[in-house]
C-alpha positions in Angstrom: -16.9 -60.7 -13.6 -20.8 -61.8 -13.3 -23.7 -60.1 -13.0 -25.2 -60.1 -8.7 -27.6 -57.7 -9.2 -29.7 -55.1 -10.9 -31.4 -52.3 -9.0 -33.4 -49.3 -10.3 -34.8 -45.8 -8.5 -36.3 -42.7 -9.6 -34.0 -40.2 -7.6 -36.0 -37.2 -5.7 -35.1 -33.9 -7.4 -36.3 -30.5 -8.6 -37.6 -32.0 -12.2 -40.3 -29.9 -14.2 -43.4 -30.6 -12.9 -44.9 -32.7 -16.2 -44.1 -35.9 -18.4 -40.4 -35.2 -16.9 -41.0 -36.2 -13.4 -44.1 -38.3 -13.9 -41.7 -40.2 -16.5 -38.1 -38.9 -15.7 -34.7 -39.9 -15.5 -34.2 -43.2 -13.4 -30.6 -44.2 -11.9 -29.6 -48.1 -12.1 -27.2 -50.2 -10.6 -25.4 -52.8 -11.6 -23.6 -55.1 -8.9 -21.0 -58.0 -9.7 -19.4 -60.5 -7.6 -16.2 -58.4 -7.7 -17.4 -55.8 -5.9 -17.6 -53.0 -8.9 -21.1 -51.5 -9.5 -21.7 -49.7 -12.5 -24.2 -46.9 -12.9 -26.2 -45.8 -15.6 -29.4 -43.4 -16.2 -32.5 -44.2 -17.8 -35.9 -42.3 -18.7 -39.1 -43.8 -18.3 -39.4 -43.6 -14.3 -41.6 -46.2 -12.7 -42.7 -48.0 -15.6 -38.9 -48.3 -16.7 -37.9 -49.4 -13.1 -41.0 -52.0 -13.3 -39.4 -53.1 -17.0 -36.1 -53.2 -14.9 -36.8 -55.3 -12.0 -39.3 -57.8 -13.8 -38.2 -58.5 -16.7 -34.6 -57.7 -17.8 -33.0 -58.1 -14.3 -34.1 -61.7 -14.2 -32.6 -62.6 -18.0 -28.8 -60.6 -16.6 -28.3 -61.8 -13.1 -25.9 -64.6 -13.0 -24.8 -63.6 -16.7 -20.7 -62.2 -17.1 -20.8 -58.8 -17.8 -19.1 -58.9 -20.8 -19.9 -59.0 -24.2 -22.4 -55.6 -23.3 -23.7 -55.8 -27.0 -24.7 -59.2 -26.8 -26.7 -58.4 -23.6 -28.9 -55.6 -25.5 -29.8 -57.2 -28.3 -31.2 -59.8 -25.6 -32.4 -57.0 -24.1 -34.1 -55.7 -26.9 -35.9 -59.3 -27.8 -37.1 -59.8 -24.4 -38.8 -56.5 -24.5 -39.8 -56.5 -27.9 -44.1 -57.7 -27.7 -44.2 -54.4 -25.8 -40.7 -52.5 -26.6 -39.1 -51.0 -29.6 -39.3 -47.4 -29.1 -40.7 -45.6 -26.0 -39.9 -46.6 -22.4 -39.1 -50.3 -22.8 -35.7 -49.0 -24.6 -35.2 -45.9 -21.7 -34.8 -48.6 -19.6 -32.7 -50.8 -21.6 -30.8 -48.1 -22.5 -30.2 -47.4 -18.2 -29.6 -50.6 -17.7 -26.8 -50.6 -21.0 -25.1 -47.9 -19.5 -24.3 -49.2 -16.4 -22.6 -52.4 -18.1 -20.4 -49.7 -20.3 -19.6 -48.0 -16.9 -18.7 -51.7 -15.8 -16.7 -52.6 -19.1 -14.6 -48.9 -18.3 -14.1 -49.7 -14.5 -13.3 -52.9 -15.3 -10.2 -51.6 -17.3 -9.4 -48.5 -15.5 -10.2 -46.8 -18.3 -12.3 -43.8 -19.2 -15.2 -44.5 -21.5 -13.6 -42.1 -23.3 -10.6 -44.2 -23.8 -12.6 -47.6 -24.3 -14.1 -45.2 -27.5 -10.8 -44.9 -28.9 -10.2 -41.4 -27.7 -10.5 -38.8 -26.5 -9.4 -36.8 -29.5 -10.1 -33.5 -26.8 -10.0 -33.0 -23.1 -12.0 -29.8 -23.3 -15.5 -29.2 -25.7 -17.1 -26.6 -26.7 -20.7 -26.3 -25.7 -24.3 -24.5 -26.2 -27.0 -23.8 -23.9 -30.8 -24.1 -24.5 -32.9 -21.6 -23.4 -36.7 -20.2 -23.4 -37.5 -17.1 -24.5 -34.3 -15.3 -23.8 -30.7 -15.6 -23.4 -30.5 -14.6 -19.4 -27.7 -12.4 -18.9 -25.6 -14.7 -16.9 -24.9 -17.0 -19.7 -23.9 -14.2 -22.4 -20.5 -14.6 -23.6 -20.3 -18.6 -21.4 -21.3 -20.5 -24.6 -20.3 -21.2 -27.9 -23.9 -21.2 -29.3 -27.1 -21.0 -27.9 -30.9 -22.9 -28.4 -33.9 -20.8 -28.4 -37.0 -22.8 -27.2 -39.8 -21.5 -30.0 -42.1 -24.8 -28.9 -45.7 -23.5 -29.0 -48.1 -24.4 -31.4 -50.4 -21.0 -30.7 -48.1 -18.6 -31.6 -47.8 -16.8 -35.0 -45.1 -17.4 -37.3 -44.3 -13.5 -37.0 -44.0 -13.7 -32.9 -41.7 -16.4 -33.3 -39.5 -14.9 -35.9 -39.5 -11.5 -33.9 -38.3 -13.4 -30.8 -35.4 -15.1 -33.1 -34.3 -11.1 -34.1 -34.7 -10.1 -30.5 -32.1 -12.9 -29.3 -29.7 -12.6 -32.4 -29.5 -8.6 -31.9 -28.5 -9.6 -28.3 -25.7 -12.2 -29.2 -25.0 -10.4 -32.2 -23.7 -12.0 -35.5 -20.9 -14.3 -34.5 -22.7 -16.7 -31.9 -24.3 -19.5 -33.3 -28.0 -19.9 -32.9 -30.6 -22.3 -33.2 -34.2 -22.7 -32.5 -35.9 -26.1 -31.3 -39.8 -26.1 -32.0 -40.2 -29.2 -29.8 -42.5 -31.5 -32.7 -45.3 -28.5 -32.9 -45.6 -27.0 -36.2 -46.2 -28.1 -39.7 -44.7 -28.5 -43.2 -46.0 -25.0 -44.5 -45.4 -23.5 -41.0 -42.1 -24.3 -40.8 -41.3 -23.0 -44.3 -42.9 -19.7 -43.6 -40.8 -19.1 -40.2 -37.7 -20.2 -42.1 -38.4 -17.8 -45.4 -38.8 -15.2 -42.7 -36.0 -16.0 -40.4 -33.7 -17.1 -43.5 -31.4 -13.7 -42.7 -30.5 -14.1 -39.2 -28.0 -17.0 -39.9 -30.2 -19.6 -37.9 -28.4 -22.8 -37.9 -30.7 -25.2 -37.9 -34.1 -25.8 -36.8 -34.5 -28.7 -34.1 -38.1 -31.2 -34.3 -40.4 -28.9 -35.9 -42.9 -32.0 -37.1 -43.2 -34.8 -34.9 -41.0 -37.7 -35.5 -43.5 -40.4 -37.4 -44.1 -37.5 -40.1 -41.3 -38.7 -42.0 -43.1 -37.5 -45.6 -43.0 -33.9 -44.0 -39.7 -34.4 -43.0 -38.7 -35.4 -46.4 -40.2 -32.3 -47.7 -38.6 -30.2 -45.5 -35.4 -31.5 -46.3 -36.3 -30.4 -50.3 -37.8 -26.9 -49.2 -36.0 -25.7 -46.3 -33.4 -23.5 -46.8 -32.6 -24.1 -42.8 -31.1 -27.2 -42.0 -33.3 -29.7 -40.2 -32.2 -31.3 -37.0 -34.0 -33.7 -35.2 -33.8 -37.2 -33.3 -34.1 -36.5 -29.4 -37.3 -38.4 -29.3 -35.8 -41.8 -31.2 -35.4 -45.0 -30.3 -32.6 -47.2 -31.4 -30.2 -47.7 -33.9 -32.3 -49.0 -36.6 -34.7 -46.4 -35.9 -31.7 -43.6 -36.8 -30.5 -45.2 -39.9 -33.8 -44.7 -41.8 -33.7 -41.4 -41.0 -29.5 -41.2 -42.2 -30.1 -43.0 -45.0 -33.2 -41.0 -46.5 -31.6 -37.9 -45.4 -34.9 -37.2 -43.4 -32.3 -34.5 -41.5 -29.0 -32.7 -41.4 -28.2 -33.2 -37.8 -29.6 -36.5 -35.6 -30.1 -35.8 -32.1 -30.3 -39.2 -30.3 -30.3 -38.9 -26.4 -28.2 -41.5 -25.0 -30.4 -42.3 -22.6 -33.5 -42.4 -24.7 -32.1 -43.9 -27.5 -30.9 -47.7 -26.0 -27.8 -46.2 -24.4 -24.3 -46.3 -25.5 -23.9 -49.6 -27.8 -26.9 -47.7 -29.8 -24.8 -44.1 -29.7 -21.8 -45.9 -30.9 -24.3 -47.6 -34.1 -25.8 -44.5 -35.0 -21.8 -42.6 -34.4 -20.4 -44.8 -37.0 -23.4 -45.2 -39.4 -24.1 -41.6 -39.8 -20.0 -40.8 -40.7 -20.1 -43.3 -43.1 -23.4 -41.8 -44.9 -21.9 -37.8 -44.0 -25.0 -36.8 -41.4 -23.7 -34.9 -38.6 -24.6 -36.5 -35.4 -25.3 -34.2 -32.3 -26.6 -35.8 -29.5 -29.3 -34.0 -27.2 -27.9 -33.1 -23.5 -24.6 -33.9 -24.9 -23.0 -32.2 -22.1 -23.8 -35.3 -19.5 -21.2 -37.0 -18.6 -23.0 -40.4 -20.5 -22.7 -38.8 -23.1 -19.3 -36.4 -22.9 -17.4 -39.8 -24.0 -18.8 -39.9 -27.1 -18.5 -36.6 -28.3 -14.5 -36.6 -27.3 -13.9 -40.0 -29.2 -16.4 -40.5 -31.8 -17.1 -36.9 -33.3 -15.2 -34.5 -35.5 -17.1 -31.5 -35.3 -18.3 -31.9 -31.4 -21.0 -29.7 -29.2 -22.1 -30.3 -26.4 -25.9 -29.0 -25.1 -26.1 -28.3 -21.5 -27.6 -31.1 -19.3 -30.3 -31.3 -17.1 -30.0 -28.8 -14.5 -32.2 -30.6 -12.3 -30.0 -33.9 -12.1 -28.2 -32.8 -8.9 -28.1 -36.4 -7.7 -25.3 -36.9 -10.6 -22.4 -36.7 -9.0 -19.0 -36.0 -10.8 -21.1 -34.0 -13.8 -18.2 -31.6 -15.3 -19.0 -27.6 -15.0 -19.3 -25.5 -17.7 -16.5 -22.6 -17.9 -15.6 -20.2 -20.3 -18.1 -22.3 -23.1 -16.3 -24.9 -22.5 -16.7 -28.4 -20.5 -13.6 -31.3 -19.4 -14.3 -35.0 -20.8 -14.2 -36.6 -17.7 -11.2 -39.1 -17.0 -12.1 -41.5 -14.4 -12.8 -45.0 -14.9 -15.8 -45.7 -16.5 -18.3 -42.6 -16.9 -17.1 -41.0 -14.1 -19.7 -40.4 -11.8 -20.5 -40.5 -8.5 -23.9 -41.7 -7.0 -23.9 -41.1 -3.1 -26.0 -44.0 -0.6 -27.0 -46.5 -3.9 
C-alpha cells in the first residue's frame, strides 16, 4: 500500500477567537493507491498546512505506508533546521496520525486493538471548566478542571474560587486546577499552602514549560502534585521531564506532541520510570485508543467542543465515554 497523496485544511468551525483559530487544529489526508485514506489532526493551521504540502508531502508520496515510525523520524530530520518543538512537530504529528489510521484500516482493526488492547470499552472522564462547574455537567463526570489561568489575580481570589467549586461538588469528586503557564515558584506555593485542605489533585502548568529549575523546585516544595506537559513536543522532550521527575502527571497532546508513535514513546517510558501519563483532550477519539490499551489508571479530559467537523467523536454519558471500535481511529470526515 503506497503513499498517492497528502492533503491538509484548516476546517471552518466555531474555535475561540485567539492563537486557537489563528493557529488551530488542521485535518490531513492521507491517500494510497488502494483506495484507503487515512485521517489525522494536526495543530499549527496554515503554517502546519504550508510545512505539509512543501516539505513533508514531497519526502512520503510514492513511499509504502508502512513502517509509520520509520516515516517520522524522517519526518522529524527533514524538519529539524526549523522544527523540534512548536508547529513543525503539530504538523508531523497530523500527518503521523493519518498513517496510524492507515496502519488500523489497513488491518480492520481498531487502533485500539493495533495498541494491544483495549483493556476497557467504557472510560471514565473529567471536564475542564472556567470559573464554575455549569449545572448541566454536575453529577456527568468523574472529576472536574477548574481553569485558574490569570496572572492578575490574587492568590486569595483563586483559592476562594477553588472552595466555591469544591463546596459545590462536594468532597468525593475529584478536582483539579490548571493555571495555564502563568504563575511563579513562590506563587504557586502560596495557593497550594492555602488550598492544601480542599483535596486538590493536582495543579496543571503553573510555570511555563522551559522553567524546568522552577519546576524542579516545585516538585521538592509542593505539597500538590504537579502536572504538566500539554505544551510539549516529542518524545525526547517528555523523557527529561520523566526522568528528572520535573512532574507527577505528563500531559502530552497527541496532536501537539508528534502524534501517536510519540504517545506510544512517552506511554511506555513513563511506566517504566512510575510517572503517570494523562494526556490533554484525552477524550478525542486520537487519543481514546491510547488510554484503553496503554494506561492503567485511565481519564479522559473532554475534547474540543468546537471540533464539530470530527465525525464519529464518542458522547459523553453518565461520566463516562465508549473507546471507539471501527477500523482505524474511527472517524468520519464528510467531502475531504
Amino acid at each position: 500500500m503506497k503513499i498517492v497523496d497528502i492533503r491538509a485544511c484548516q476546517p471552518v468551525c466555531d474555535s475561540p477567537p485567539d492563537w486557537r483559530t489563528a493557529l488551530g487544529q488542521i485535518l490531513v489526508a492521507v491517500d494510497t493507491d488502494v483506495g484507503l485514506v487515512g485521517y489525522g489532526v494536526g495543530g499549527g493551521g496554515l503554517a502546519a498546512i504550508h510545512i505539509i504540502r512543501t516539505v513533508l508531502r514531497e519526502l512520503l508520496v510514492g513511499q509504502t505506508v508502512e513502517p509509520i515510525e520509520i516515516h517520522w523520524q524522517a519526518m522529524y530530520d527533514a524538519t529539524l533546521p526549523f522544527g523540534r518543538k512548536g508547529v513543525a512537530i503539530m504538523a508531523l504529528g497530523g500527518v503521523d496520525l493519518a498513517l496510524w489510521d492507515l496502519r488500523g484500516k489497513a488491518a480492520n482493526r481498531s487502533i485500539a486493538e493495533v495498541l494491544g488492547g483495549p483493556k476497557l470499552e467504557r472510560l471514565p472522564t473529567y471536564a475542564t471548566v472556567w470559573d464554575d462547574i455549569p449545572d448541566s455537567l454536575l453529577g456527568q463526570h468523574s472529576a472536574f478542571k477548574l481553569h485558574l489561568g490569570k496572572s492578575d489575580v490574587s492568590v486569595e481570589s483563586h483559592a476562594a474560587q477553588v472552595k466555591r467549586v469544591r463546596d459545590r461538588v462536594g468532597p468525593h469528586v475529584v478536582l483539579m486546577v490548571d493555571a495555564w503557564m502563568k504563575w511563579d515558584v513562590p506563587f504557586t506555593l502560596r495557593f497550594a499552602e492555602r488550598v492544601a485542605s480542599l483535596g486538590v489533585a493536582w495543579i496543571e502548568e503553573p510555570l511555563p514549560p522551559d522553567d524546568l529549575a522552577g519546576y524542579a523546585e516545585l516538585m521538592r516544595s509542593c505539597p500538590i502534585p504537579i502536572a504538566g506537559g500539554e505544551h510539549e513536543f516529542t518524545a525526547a522532550a517528555f523523557a527529561e521531564l520523566i526522568d528528572r521527575r520535573l512532574h507527577h502527571v505528563v500531559q502530552p497532546d497527541v496532536t501537539w506532541c508528534g502524534g501517536m508513535t510519540e504517545l506510544v514513546k512517552i506511554y511506555r517510558h513513563a511506566d517504566k520510570q512510575g510517572v503517570r501519563v494523562c494526556p490533554h483532550r484525552g477524550g478525542e477519539i486520537w487519543t481514546l485508543p491510547a488510554l484503553a490499551a496503554l494506561d492503567a489508571n485511565p481519564l479522559a479530559e473532554s475534547g474540543r467542543p468546537w471540533l464539530t467537523w470530527v465525525g464519529g467523536q464518542p458522547t459523553i454519558t453518565d461520566g463516562l465515554i465508549d473507546v471507539p471500535n471501527r477500523p482505524g481511529f474511527g472517524a468520519v470526515i464528510k467531502g475531504y
